[in-house]
N, C-alpha and C positions, 0 to 999 in steps of 0.2 A: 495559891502557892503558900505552903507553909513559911512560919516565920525561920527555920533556921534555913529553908532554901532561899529564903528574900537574902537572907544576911550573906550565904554565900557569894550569893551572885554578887551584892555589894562587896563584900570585899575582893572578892576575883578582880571586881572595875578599881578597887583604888590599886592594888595592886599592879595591874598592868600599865596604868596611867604616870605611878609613881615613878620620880627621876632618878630613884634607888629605893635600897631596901627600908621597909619599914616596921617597925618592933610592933607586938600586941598594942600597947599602948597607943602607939599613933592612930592603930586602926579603933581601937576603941575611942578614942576620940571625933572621931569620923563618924562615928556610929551612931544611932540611936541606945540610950542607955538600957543596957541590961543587955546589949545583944551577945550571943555567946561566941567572941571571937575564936576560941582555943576549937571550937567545935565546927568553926566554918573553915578554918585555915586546917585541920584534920580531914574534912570531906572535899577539900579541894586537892591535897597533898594527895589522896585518895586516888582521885579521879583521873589526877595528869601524870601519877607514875609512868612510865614506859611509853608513855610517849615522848614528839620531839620536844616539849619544851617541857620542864618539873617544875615544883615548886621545892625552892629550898630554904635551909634557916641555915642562914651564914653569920655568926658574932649576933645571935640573937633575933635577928632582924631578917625579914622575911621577901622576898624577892621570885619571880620568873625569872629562868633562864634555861639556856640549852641544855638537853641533855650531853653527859659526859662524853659517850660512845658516839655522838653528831657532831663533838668540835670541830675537830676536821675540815668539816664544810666549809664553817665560817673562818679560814686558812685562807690569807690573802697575800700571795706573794709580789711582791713590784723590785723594780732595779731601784735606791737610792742612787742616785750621781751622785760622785764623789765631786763637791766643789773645791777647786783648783787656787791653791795660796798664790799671792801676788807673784812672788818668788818662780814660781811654778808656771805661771801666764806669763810672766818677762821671759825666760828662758823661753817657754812657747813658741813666742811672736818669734823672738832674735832667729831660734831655728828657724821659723818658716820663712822668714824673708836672706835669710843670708845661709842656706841648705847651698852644698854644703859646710858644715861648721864646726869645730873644732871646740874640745870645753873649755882651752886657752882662749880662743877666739871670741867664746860666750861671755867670759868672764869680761875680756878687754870690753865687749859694748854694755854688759852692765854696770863694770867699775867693781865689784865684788866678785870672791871668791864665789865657784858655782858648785854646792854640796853634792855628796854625792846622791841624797836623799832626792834632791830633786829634779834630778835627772832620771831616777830609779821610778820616782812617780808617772813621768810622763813615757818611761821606757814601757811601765806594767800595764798602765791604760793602753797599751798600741797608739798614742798620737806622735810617737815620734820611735825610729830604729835606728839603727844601727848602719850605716851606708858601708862605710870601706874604711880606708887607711891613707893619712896625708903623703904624700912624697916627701917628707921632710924627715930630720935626724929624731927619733925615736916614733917612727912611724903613730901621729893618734890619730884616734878612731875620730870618723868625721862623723854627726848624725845631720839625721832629715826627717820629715813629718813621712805620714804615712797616709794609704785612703782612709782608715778611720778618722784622721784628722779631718779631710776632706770632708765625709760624712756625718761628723756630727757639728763643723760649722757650716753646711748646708752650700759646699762649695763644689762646682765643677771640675774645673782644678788648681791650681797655685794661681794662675794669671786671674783669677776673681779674688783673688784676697783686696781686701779693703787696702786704699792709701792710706800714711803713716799718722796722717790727722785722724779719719775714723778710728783707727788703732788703738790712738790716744786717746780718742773720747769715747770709747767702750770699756779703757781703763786699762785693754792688755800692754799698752806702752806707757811709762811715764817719766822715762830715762830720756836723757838726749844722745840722738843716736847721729852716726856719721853721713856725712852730704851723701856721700853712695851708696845708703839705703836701697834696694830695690828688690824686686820680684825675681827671684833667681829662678832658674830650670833644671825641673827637677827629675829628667829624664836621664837614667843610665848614670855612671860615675862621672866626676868632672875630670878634666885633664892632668891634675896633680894627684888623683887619689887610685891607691890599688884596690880591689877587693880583698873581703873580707876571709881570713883563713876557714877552710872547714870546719863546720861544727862551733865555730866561734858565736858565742851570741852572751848578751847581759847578763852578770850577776847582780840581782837587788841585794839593796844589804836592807837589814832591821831597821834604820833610820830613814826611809824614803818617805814617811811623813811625821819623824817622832822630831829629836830635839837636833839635829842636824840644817834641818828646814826650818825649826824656829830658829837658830842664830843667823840663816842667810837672811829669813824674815828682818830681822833686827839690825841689820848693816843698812 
């Protein structure tokens, strides 16, 4: 084997081995002196044209990597979960055990005003809708969890929700709430509520996770 195909193949090996790009210099350091870097790193740039992986000089500094036209590939898409502010988990819970609930009704078990933002969050997620309308003077809208709720806390239906102790110790309660807490039924409208007008359904507004939610955060 000739000596500028020894040097190639060396440097091809520190290259690929390397945890990033490395300049002439580095590789000539590596080397045995005298070796013709500029002349091995030209016959490899050579070689791997047009294939899937190139060699390239980025800021100097010499690296393997995909070719441009194969990115694509390495395109990796996943869902992030959006995790859910405290704010957002107290309103949560309240809904699922005391459905259905009223945002006056929310507010009184958490002691704080209930933003609109973070209702709008757990509206957009589908874990909680829209049920009906109280029978009371300015008819409001009652909400309740939904089967996504169910589905993604791994529940059959309302009657497997955890008591208000595990609640607590998973962190979605940490209010005190009233003696007649319980597991409501979450079948059909209750007795004091109409349904919902046609066509009626959520407006989110722009602060469902922005500065609305941090001041209920902050109370």
């Amino acid at each position: 084997m000739s000596d500028v195909a020894h040097t190639e193949r060396e440097v091809e090996a520190l290259l690929f081995a390397a945890a990033g790009p490395l300049s002439e210099g580095d590789l000539a350091r590596r080397l045995p002196e005298g070796a013709d870097v500029l002349g091995a790193l030209a016959a490899l740039q050579a070689r791997y044209a047009g294939r899937g992986v190139e060699l390239a000089c980025v800021a100097e500094r010499w690296r393997f990597q995909t070719a441009e036209d194969l990115a694509w590939l390495m395109t990796e898409e996943r869902d992030e979960p959006r995790r859910l502010s405290r704010a957002a988990q107290e309103t949560l819970a309240i809904i699922a055990y005391h459905q259905p609930v009223t945002r006056a009704e929310i507010e009184a078990v958490r002691g704080v005003q209930a933003s609109r933002g973070t209702l709008d969050a757990l509206l957009e997620l589908s874990l909680v809708r829209m049920r009906g309308r109280r029978r009371t003077p300015g008819r409001p809208v009652t909400y309740g969890t939904t089967d996504a709720f169910l589905e993604h806390y791994g529940l059959a239906n309302l009657a497997d929700l955890p008591g208000v102790a595990e609640m607590k110790a998973a962190g979605l309660l940490s209010m005190d709430l009233p003696a007649d807490f319980a597991v409501p039924d979450p079948m059909g409208l209750g007795p004091d509520e109409d349904p919902l007008d046609d066509g009626e359904a959520p407006e989110f507004h722009t602060d469902f996770m922005g500065e609305a939610e941090a001041a209920d955060e902050g109370r």
